[in-house]
Biopython code that builds the backbone (N, CA, C, O; Angstrom):
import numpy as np
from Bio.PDB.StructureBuilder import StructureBuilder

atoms = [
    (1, "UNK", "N", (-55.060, -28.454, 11.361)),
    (1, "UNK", "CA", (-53.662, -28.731, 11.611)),
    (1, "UNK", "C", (-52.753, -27.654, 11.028)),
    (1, "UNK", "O", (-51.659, -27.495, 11.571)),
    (2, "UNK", "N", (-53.084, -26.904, 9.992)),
    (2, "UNK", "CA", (-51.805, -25.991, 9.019)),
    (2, "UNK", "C", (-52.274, -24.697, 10.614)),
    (2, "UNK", "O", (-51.302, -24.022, 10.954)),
    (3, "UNK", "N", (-52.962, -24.558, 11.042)),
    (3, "UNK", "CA", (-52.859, -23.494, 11.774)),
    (3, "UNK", "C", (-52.276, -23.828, 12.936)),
    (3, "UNK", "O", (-51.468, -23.011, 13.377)),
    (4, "UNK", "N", (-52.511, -25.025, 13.685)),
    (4, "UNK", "CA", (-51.326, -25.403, 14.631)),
    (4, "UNK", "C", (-49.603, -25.270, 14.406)),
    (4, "UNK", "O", (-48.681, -24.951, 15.156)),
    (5, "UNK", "N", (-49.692, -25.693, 12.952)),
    (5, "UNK", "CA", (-48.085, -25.210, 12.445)),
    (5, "UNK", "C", (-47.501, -23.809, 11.901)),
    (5, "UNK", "O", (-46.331, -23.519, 11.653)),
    (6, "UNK", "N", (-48.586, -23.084, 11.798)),
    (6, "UNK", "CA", (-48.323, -21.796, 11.424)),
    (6, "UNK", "C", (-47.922, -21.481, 9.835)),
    (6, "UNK", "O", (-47.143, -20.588, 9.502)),
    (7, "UNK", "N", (-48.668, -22.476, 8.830)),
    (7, "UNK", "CA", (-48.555, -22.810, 7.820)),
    (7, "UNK", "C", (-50.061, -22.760, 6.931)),
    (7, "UNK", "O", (-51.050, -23.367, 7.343)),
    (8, "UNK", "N", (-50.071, -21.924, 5.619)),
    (8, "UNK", "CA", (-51.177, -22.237, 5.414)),
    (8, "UNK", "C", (-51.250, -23.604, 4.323)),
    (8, "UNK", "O", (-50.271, -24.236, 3.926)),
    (9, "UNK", "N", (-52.718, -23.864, 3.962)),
    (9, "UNK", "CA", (-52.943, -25.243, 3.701)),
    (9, "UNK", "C", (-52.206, -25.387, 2.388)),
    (9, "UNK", "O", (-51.668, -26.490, 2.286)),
    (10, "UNK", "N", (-52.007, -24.470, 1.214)),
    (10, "UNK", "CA", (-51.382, -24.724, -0.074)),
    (10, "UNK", "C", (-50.048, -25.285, 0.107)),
    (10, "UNK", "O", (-49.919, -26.303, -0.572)),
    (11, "UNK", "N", (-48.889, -24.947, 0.862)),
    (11, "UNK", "CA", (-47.670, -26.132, 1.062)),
    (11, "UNK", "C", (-48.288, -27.070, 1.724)),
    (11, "UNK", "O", (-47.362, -27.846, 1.964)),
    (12, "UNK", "N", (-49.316, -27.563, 2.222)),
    (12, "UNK", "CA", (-49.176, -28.841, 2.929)),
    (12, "UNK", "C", (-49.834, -29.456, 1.604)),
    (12, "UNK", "O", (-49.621, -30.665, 1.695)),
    (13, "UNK", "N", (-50.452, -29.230, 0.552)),
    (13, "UNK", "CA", (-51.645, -29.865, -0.380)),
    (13, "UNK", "C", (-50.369, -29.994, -1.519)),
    (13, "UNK", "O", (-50.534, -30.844, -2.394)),
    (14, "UNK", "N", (-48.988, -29.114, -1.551)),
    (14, "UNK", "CA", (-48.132, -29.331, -2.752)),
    (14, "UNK", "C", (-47.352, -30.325, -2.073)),
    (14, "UNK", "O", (-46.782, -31.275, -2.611)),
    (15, "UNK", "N", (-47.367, -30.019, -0.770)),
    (15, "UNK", "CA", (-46.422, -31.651, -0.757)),
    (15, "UNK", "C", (-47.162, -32.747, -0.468)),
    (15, "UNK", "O", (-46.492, -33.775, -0.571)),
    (16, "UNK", "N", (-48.142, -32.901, -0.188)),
    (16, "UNK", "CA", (-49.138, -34.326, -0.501)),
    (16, "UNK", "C", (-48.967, -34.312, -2.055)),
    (16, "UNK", "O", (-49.277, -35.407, -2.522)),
    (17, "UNK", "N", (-48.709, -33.724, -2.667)),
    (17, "UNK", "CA", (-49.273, -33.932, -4.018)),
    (17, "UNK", "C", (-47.605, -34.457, -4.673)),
    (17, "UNK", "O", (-47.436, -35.171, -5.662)),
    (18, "UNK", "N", (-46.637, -33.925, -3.886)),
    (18, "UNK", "CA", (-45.094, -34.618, -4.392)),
    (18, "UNK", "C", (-45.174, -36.310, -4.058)),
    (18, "UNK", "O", (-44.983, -37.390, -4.619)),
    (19, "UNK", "N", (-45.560, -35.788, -2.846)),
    (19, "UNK", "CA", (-45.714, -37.445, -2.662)),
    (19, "UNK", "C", (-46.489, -38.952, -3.022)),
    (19, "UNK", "O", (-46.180, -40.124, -2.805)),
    (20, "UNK", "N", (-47.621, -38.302, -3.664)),
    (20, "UNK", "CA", (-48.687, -38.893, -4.203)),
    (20, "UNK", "C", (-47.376, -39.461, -5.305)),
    (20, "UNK", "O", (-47.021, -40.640, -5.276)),
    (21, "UNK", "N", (-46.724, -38.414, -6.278)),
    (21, "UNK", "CA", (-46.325, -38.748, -6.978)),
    (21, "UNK", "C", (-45.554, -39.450, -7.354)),
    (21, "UNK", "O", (-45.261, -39.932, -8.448)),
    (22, "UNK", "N", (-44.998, -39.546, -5.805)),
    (22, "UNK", "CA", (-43.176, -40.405, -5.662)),
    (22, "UNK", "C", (-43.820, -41.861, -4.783)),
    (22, "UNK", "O", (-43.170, -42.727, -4.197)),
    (23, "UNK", "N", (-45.406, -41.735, -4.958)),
    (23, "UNK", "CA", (-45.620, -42.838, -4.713)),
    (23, "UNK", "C", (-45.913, -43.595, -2.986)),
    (23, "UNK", "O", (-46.095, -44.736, -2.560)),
    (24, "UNK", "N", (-45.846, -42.554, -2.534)),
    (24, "UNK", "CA", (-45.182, -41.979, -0.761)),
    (24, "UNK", "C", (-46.260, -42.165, 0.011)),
    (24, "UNK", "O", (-46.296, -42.666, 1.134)),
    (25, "UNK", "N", (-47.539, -41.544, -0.935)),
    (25, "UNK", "CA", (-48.894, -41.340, -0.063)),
    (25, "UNK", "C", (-50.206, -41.981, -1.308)),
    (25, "UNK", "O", (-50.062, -42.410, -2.453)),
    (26, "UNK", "N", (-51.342, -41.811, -0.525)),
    (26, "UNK", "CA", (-52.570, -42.393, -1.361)),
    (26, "UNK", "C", (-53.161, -41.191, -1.066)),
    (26, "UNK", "O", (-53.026, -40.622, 0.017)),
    (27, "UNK", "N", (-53.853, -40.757, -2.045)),
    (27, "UNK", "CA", (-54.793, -40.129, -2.186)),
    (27, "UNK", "C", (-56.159, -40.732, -1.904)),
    (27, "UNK", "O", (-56.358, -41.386, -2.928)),
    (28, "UNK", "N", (-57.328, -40.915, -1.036)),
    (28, "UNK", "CA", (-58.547, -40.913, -1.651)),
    (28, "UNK", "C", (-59.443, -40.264, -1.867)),
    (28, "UNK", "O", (-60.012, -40.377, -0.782)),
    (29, "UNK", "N", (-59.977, -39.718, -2.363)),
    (29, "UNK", "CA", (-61.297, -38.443, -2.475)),
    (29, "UNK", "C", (-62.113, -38.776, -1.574)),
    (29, "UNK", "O", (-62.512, -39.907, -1.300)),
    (30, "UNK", "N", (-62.366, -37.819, -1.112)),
    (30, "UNK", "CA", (-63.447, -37.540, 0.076)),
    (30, "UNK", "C", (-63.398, -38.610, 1.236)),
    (30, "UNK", "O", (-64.221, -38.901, 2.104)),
    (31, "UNK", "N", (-62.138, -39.093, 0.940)),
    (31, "UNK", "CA", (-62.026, -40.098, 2.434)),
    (31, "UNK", "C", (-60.625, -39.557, 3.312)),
    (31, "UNK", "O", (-60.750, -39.540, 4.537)),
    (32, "UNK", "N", (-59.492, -39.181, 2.811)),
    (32, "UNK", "CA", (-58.462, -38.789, 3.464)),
    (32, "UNK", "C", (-57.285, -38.808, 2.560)),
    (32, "UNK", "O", (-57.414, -38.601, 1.353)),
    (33, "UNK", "N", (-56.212, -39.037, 3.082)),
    (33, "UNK", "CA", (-54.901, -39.256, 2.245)),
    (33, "UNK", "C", (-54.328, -39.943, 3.400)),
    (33, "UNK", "O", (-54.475, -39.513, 4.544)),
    (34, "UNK", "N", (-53.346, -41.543, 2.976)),
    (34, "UNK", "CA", (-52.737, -42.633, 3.398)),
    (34, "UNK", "C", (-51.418, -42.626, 3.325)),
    (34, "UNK", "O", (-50.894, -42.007, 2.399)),
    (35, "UNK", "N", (-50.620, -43.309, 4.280)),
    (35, "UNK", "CA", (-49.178, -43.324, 3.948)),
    (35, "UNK", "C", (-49.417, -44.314, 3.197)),
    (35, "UNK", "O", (-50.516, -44.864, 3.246)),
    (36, "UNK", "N", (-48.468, -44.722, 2.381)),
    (36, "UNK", "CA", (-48.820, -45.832, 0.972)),
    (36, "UNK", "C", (-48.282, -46.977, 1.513)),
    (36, "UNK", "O", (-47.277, -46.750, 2.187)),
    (37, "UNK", "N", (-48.651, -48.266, 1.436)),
    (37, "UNK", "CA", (-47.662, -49.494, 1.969)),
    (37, "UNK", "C", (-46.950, -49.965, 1.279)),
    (37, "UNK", "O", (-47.578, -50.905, 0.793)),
    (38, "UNK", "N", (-45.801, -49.946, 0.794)),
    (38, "UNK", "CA", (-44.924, -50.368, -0.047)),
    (38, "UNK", "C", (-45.320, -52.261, 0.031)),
    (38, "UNK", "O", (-45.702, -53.022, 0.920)),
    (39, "UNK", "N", (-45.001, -52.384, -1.297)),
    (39, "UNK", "CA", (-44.709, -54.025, -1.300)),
    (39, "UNK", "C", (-43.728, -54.928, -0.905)),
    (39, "UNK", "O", (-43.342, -54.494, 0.181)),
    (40, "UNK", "N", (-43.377, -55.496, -1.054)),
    (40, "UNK", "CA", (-41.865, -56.625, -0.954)),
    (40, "UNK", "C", (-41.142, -56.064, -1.771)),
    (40, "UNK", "O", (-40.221, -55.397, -1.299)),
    (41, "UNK", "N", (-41.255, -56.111, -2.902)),
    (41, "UNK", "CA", (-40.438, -55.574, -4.705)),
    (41, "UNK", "C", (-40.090, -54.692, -4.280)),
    (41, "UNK", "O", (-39.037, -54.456, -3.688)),
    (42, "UNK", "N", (-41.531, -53.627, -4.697)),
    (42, "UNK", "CA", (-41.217, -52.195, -4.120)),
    (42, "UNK", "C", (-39.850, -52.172, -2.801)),
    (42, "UNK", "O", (-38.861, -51.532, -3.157)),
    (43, "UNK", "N", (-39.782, -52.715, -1.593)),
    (43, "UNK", "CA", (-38.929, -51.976, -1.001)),
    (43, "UNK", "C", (-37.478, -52.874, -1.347)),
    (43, "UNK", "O", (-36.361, -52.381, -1.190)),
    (44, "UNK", "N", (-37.609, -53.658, -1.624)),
    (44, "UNK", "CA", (-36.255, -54.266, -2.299)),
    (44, "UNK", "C", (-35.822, -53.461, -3.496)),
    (44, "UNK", "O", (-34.609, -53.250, -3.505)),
    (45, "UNK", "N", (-36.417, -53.014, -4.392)),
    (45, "UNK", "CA", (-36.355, -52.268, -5.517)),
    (45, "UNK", "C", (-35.627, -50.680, -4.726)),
    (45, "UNK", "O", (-34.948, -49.877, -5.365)),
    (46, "UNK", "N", (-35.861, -50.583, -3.744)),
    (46, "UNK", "CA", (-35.586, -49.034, -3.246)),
    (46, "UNK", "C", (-34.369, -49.204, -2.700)),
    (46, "UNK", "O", (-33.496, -48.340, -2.773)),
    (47, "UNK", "N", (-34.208, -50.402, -2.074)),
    (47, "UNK", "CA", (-33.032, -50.431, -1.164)),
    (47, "UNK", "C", (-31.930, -50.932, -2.303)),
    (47, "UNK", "O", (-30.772, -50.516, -2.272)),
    (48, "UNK", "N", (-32.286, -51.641, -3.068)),
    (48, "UNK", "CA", (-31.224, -51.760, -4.933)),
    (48, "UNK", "C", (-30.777, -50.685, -5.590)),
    (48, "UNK", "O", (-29.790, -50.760, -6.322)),
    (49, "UNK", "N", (-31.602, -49.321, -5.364)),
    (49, "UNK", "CA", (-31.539, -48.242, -6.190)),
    (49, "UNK", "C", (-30.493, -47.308, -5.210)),
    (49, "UNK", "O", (-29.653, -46.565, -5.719)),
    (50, "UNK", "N", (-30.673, -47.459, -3.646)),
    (50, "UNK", "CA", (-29.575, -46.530, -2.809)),
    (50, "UNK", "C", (-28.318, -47.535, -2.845)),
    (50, "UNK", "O", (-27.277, -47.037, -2.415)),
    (51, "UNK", "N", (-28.232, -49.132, -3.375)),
    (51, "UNK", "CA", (-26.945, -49.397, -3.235)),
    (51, "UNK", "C", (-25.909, -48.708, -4.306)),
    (51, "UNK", "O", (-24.695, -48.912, -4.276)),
    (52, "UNK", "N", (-26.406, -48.074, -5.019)),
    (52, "UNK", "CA", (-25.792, -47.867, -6.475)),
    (52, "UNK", "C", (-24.621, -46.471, -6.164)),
    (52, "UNK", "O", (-23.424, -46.484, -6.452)),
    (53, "UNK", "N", (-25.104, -45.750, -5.745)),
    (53, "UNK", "CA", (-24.882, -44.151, -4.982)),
    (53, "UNK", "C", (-23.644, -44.224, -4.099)),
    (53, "UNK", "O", (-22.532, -43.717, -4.246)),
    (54, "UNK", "N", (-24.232, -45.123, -2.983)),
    (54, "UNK", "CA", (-23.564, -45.165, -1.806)),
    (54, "UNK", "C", (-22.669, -45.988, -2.135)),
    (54, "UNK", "O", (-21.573, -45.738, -1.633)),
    (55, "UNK", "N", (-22.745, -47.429, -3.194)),
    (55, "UNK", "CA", (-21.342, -47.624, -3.201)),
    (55, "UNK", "C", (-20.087, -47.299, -3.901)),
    (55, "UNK", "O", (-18.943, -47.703, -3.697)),
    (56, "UNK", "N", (-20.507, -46.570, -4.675)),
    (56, "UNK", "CA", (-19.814, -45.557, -5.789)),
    (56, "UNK", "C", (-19.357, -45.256, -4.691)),
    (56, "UNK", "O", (-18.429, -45.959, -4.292)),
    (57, "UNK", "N", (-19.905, -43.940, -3.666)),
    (57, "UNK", "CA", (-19.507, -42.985, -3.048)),
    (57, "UNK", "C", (-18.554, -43.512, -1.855)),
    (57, "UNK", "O", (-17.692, -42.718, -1.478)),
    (58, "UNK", "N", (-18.619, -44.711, -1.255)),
    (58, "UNK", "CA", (-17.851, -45.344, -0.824)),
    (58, "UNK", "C", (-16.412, -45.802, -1.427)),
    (58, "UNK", "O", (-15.367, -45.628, -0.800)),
    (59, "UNK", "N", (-16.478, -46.460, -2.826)),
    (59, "UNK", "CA", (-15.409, -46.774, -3.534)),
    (59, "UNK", "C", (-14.653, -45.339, -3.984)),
    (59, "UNK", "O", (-13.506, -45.117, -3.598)),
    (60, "UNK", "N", (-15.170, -44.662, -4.583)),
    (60, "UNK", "CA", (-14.988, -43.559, -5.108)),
    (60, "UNK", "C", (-13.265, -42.907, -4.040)),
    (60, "UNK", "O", (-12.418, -42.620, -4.886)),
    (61, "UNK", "N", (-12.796, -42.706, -2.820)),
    (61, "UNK", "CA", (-12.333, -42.326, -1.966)),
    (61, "UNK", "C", (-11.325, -43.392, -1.554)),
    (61, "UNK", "O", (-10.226, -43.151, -1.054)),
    (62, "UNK", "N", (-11.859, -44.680, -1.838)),
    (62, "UNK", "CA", (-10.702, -45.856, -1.630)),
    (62, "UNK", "C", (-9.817, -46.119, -3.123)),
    (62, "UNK", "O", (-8.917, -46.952, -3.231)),
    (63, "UNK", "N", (-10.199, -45.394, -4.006)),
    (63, "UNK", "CA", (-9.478, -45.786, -5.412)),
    (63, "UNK", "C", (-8.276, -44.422, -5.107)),
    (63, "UNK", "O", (-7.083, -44.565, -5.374)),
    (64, "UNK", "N", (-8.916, -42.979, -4.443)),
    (64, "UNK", "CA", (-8.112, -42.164, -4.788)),
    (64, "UNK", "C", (-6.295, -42.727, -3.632)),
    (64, "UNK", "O", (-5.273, -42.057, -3.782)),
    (65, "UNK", "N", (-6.313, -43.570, -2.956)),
    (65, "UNK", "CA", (-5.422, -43.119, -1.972)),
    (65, "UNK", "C", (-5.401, -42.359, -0.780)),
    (65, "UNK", "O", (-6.435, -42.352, -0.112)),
    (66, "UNK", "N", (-4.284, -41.628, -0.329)),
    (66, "UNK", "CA", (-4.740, -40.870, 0.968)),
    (66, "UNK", "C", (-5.425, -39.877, 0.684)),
    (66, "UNK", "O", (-5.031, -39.134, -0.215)),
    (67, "UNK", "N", (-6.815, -39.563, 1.482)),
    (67, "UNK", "CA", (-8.156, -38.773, 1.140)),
    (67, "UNK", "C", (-7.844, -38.213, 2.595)),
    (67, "UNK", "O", (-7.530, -39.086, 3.404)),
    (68, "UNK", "N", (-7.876, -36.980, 3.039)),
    (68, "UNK", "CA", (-8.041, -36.227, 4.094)),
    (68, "UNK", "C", (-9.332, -37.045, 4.856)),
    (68, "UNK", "O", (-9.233, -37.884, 5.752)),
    (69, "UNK", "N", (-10.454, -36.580, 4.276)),
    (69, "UNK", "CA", (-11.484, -36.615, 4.755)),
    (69, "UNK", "C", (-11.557, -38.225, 5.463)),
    (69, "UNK", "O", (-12.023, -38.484, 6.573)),
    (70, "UNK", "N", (-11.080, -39.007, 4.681)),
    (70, "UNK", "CA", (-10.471, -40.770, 4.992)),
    (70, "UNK", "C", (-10.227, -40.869, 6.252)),
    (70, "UNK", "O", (-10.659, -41.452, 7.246)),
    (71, "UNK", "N", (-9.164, -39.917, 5.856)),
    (71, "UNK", "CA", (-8.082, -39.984, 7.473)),
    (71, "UNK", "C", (-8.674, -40.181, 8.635)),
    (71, "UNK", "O", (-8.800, -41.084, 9.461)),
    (72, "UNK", "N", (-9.146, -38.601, 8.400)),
    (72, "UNK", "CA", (-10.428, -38.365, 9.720)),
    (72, "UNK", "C", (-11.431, -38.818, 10.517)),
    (72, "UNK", "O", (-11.816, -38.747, 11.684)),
    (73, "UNK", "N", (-11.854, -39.548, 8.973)),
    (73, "UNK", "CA", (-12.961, -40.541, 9.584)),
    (73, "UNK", "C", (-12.584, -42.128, 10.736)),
    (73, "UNK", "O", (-13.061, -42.663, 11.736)),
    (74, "UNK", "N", (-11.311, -42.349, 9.661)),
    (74, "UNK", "CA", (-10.939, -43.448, 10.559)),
    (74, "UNK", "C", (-10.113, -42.949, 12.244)),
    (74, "UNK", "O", (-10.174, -43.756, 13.171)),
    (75, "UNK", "N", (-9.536, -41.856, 12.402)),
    (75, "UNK", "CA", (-9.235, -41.368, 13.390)),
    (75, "UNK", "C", (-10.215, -41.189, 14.721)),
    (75, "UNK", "O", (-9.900, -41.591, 15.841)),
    (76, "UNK", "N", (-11.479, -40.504, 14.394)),
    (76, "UNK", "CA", (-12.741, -40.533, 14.603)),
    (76, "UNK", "C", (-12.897, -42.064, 15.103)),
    (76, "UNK", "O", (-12.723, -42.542, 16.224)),
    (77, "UNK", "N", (-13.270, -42.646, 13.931)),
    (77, "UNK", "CA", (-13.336, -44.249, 14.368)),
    (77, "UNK", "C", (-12.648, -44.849, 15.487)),
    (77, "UNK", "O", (-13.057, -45.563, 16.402)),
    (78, "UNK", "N", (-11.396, -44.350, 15.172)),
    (78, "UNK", "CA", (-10.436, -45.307, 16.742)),
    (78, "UNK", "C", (-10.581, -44.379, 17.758)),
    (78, "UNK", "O", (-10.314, -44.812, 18.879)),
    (79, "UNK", "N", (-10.932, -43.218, 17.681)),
    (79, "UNK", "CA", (-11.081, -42.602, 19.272)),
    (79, "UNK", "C", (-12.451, -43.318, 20.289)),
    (79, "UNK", "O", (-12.636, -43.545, 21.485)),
    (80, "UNK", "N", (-13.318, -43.511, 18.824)),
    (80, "UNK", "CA", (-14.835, -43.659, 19.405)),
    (80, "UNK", "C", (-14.677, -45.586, 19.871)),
    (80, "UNK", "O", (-15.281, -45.964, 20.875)),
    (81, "UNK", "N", (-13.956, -46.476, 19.155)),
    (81, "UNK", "CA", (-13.675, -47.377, 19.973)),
    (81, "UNK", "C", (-12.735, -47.714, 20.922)),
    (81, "UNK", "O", (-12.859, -48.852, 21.375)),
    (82, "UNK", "N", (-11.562, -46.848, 21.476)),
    (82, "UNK", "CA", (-10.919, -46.308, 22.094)),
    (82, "UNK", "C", (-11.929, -46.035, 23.529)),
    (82, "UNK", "O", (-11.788, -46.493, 24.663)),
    (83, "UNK", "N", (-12.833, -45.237, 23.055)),
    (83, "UNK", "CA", (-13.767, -44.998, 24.263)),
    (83, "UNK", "C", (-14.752, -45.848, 24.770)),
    (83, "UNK", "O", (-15.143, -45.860, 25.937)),
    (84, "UNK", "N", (-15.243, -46.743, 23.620)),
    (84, "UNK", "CA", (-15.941, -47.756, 24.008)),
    (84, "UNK", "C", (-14.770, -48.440, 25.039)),
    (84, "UNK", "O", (-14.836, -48.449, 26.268)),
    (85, "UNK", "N", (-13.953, -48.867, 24.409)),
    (85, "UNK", "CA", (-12.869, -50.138, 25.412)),
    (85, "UNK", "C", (-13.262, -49.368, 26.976)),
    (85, "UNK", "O", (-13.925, -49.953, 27.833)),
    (86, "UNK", "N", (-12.713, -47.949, 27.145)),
    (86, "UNK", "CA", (-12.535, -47.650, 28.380)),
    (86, "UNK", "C", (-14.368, -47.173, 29.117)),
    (86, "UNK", "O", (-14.590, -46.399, 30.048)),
    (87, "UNK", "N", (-15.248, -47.850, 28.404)),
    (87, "UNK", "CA", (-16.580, -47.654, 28.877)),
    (87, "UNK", "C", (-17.369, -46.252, 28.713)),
    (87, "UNK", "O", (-18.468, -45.973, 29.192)),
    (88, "UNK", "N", (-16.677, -45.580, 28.052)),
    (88, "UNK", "CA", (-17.266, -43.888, 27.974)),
    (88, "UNK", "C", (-18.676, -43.956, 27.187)),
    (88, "UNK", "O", (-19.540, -43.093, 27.346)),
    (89, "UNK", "N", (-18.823, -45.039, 26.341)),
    (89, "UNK", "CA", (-19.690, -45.045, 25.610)),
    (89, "UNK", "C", (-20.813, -45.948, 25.822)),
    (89, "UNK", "O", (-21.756, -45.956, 25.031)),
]
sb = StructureBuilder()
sb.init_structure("model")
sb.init_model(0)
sb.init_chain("A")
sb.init_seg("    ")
for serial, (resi, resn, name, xyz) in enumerate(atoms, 1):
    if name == "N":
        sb.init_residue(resn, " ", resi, " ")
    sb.init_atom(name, np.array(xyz, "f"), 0.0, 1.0, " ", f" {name:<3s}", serial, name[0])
structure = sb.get_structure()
């Protein structure tokens, strides 16, 4: 496969090996390497850990007042349902 991608095998073996670490993949010796199956916890635990970020980063922009970037987005927003109403979308 690294020669179908034009890659040799040492980046594909360092990033199996990131991932092993982050928990991502299974290793087994002399049988292959697995995508890992997360548990219940496990993916509740993951999806707990991105609420933290994103809602900062969400609040973060509604505390300052008028935010450019705000603006835009909601402008954006009413064009794109604007276009839904008239079926474009």
């Amino acid at each position: 496969m690294p020669e179908t991608l034009g890659v040799s095998r040492t980046p594909i073996r360092e990033a199996l090996k990131q991932l092993q670490i982050e928990g991502l993949v299974e290793v087994r010796p002399r049988v292959g390497t697995f995508v890992a199956v997360p548990s219940r916890r496990e993916i509740t635990e993951l999806f707990q850990m991105k609420e933290l970020p994103e809602g900062a980063a969400a609040r973060l922009p509604a505390f300052r007042g008028n935010v450019p970037e705000v603006e835009r987005l909601a402008e954006k927003h009413a064009r794109g349902r604007r276009g839904r109403a008239r079926g474009r979308c």
